[in-house]
Backbone as JSON, one array per atom type, in Angstrom:
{
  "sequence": "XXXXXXXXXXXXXXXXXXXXXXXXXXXXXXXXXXXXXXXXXXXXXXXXXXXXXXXXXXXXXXXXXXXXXXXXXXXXXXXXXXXXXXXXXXXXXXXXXXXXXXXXXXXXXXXXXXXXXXX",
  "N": [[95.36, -4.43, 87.33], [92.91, -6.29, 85.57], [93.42, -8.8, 82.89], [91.77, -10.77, 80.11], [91.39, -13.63, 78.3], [90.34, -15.43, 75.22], [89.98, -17.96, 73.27], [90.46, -18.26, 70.06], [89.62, -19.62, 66.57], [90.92, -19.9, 63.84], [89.47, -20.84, 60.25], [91.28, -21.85, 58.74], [93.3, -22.36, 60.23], [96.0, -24.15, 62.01], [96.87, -23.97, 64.62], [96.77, -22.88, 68.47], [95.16, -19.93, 68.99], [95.01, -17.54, 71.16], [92.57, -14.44, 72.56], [93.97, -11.6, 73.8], [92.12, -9.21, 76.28], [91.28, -5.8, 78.02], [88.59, -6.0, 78.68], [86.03, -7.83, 80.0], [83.53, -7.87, 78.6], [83.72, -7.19, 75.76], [85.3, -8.82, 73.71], [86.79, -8.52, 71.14], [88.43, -8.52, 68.09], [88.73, -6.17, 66.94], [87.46, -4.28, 68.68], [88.48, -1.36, 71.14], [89.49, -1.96, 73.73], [90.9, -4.41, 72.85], [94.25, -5.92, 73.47], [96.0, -7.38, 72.5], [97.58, -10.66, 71.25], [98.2, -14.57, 72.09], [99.27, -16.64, 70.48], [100.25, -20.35, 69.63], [102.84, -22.38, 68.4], [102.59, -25.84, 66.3], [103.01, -27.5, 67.76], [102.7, -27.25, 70.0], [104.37, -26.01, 72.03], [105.83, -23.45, 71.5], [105.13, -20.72, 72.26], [104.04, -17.25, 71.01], [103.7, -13.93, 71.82], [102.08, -11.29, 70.88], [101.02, -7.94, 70.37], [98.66, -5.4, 68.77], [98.08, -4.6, 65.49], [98.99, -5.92, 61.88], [99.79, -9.06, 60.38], [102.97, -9.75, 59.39], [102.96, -11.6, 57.26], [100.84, -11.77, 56.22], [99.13, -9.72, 52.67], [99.69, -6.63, 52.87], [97.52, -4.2, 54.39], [96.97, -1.05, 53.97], [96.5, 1.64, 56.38], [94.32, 4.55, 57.19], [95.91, 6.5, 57.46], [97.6, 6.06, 55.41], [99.79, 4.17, 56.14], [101.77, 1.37, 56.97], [101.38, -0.77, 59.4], [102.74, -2.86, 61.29], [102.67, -6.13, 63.5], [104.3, -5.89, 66.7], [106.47, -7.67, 68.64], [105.88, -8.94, 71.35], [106.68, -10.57, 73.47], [107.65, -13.9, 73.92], [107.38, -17.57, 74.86], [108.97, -20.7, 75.82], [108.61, -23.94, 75.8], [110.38, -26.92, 76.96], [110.46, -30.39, 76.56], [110.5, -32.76, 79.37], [112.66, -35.29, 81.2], [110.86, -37.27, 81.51], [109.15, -36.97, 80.04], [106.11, -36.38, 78.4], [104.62, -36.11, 81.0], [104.47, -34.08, 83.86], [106.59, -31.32, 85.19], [107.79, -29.24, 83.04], [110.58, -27.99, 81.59], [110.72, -23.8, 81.43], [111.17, -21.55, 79.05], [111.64, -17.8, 79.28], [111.04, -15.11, 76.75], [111.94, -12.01, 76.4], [111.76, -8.77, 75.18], [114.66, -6.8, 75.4], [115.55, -3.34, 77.23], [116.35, -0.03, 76.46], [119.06, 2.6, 76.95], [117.48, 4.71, 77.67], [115.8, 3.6, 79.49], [113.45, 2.82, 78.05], [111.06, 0.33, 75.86], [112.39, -2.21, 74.07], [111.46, -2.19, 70.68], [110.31, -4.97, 68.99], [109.33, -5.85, 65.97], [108.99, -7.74, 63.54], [109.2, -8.45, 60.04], [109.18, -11.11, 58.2], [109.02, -13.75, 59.41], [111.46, -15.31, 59.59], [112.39, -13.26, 61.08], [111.53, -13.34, 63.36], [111.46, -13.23, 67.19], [111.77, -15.54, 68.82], [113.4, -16.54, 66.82]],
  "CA": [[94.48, -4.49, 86.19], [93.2, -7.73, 85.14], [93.18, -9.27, 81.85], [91.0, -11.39, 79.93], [91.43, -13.88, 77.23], [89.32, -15.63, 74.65], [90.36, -18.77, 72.19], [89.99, -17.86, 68.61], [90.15, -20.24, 65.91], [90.54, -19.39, 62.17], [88.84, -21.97, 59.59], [92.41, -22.43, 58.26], [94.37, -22.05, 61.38], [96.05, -25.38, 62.85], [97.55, -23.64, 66.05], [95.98, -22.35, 69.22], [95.29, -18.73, 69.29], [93.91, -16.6, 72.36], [92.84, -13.08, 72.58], [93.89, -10.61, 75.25], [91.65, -8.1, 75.93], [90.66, -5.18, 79.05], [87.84, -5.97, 78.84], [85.56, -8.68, 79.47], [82.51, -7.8, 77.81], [84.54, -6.93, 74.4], [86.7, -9.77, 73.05], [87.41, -8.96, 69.23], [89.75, -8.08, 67.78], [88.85, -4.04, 66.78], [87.67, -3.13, 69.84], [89.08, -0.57, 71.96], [90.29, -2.84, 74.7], [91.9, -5.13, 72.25], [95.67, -5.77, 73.52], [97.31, -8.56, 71.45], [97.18, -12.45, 71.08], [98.71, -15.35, 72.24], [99.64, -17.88, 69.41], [101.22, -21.41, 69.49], [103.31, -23.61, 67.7], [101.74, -26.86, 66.0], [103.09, -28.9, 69.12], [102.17, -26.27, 71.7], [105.61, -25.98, 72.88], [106.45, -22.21, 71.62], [104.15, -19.05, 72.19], [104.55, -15.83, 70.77], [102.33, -12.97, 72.58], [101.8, -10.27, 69.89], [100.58, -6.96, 70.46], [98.31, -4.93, 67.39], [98.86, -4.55, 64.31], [99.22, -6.76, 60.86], [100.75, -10.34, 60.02], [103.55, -9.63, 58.15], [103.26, -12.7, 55.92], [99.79, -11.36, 55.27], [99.62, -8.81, 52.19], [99.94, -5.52, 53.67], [96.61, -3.3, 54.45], [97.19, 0.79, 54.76], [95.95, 2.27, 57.31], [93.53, 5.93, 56.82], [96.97, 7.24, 56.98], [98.48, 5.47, 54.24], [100.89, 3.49, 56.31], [101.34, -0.17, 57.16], [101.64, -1.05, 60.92], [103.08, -4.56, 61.78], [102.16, -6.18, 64.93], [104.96, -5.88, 67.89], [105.97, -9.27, 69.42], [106.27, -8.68, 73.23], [107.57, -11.91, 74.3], [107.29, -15.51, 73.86], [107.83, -18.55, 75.73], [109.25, -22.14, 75.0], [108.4, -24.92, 76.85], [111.01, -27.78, 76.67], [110.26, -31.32, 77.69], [111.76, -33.18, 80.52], [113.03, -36.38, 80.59], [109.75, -38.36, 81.79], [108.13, -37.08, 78.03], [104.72, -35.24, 78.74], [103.99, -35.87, 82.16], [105.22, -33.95, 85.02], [106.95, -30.27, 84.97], [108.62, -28.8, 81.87], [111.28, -26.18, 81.64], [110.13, -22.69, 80.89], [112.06, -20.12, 79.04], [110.71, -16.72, 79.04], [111.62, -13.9, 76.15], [111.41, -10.63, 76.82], [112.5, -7.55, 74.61], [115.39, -5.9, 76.16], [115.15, -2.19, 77.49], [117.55, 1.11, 76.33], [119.91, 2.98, 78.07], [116.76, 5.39, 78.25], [114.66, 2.78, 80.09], [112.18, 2.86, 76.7], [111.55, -1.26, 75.47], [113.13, -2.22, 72.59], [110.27, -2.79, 69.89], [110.5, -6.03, 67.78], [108.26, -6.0, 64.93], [109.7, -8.52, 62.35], [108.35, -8.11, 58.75], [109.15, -12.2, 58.03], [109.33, -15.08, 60.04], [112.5, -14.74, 60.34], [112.95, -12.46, 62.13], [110.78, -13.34, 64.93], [111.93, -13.06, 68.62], [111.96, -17.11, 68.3], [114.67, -17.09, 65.52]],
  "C": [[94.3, -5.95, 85.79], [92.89, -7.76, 83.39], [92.36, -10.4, 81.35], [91.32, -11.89, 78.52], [90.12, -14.88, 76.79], [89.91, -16.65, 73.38], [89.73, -18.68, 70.74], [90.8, -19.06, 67.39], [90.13, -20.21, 64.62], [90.17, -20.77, 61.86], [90.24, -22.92, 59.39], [93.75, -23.18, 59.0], [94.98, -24.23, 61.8], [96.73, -25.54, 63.82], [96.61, -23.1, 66.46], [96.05, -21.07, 69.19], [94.3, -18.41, 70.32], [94.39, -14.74, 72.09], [92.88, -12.65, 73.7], [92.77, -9.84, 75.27], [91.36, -7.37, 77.33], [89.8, -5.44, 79.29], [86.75, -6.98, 78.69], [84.48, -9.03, 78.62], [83.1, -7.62, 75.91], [85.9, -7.8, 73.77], [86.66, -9.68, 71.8], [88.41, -7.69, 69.24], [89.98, -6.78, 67.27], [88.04, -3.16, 67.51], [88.53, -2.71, 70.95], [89.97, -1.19, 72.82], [90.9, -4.55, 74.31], [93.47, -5.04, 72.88], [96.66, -6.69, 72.96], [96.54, -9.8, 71.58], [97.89, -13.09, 71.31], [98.84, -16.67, 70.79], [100.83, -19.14, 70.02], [101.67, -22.1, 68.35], [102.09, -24.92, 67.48], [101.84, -27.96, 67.18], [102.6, -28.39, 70.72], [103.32, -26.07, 72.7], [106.37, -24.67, 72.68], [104.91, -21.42, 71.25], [104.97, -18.04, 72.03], [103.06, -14.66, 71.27], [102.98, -11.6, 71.46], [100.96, -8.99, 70.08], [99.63, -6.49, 69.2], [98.71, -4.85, 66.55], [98.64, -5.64, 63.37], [100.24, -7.64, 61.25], [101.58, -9.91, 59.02], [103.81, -10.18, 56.95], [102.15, -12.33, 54.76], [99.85, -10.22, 54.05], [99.32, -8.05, 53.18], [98.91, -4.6, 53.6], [96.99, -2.06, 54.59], [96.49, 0.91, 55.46], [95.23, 3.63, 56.38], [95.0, 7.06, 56.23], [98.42, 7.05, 55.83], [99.66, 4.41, 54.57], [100.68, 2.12, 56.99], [102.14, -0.57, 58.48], [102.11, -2.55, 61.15], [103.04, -4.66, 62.91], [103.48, -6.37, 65.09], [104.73, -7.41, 67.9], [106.37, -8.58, 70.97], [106.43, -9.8, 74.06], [106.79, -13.34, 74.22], [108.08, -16.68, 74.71], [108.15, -19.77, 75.35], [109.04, -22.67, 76.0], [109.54, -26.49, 76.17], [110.65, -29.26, 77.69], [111.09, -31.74, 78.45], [111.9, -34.61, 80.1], [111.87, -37.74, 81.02], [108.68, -38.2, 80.63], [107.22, -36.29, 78.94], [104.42, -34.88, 79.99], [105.41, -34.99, 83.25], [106.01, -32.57, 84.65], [108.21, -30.09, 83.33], [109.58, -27.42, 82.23], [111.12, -25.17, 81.01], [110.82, -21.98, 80.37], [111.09, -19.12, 78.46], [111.86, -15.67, 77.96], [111.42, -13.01, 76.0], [112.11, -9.57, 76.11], [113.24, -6.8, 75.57], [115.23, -4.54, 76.63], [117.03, -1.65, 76.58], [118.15, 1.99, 77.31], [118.67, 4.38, 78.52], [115.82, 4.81, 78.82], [113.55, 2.89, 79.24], [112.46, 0.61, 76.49], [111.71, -1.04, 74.34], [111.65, -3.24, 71.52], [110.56, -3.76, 68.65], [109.36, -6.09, 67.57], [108.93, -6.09, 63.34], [108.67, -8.53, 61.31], [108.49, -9.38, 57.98], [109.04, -13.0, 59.04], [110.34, -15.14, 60.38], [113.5, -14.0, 60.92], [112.22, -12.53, 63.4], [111.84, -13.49, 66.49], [112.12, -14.46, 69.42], [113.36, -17.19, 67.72], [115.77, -16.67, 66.26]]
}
């Protein structure tokens, strides 16, 4: 399956965000083949990939069904520099939500900051 993203920039924003999406004809953010977002840090050195759902910093919208969904993080990455500064390969660490002893993933969806999959 391939994926398709799309750089989105709020007025306010002063990090990079990209959208996932199935589909390339449909990049926003409430259609169907919506699947999350990539966000960075102000230095571009930590991503968090976010699934649907609400900002938890934001107030809190209900849903039709009265209840308030927070977006999933599904893994983020750090990039650490090396010792030649910008140029030339960086070391990657990847973070990935653990699995259960029923092979299900373990769903982080932090309701501050800190609690992100970062912290």
């Amino acid at each position: 399956k391939q994926w398709y993203q799309r750089r989105v920039r709020g007025k306010k924003s002063s990090t990079s965000n990209y959208l996932i999406s199935a589909d390339p004809t449909d990049l926003s953010r409430d259609g169907d083949s919506y699947v999350g977002k990539v966000r960075s840090n102000l230095v571009g050195t930590k991503f968090t990939i976010y699934g649907s759902g609400l900002n938890p910093i934001k107030p809190p919208k209900a849903g039709p069904d009265g209840l308030v969904t927070y977006r999933e993080e599904l893994a983020a990455v750090v990039y650490s520099t090396n010792v030649l500064g910008f140029k030339g390969p960086r070391k990657m660490t990847v973070l990935i939500p653990g699995m259960t002893g029923d092979h299900e993933r373990i769903e982080i969806r932090p309701e501050s900051e800190h609690q992100s999959i970062l912290e």
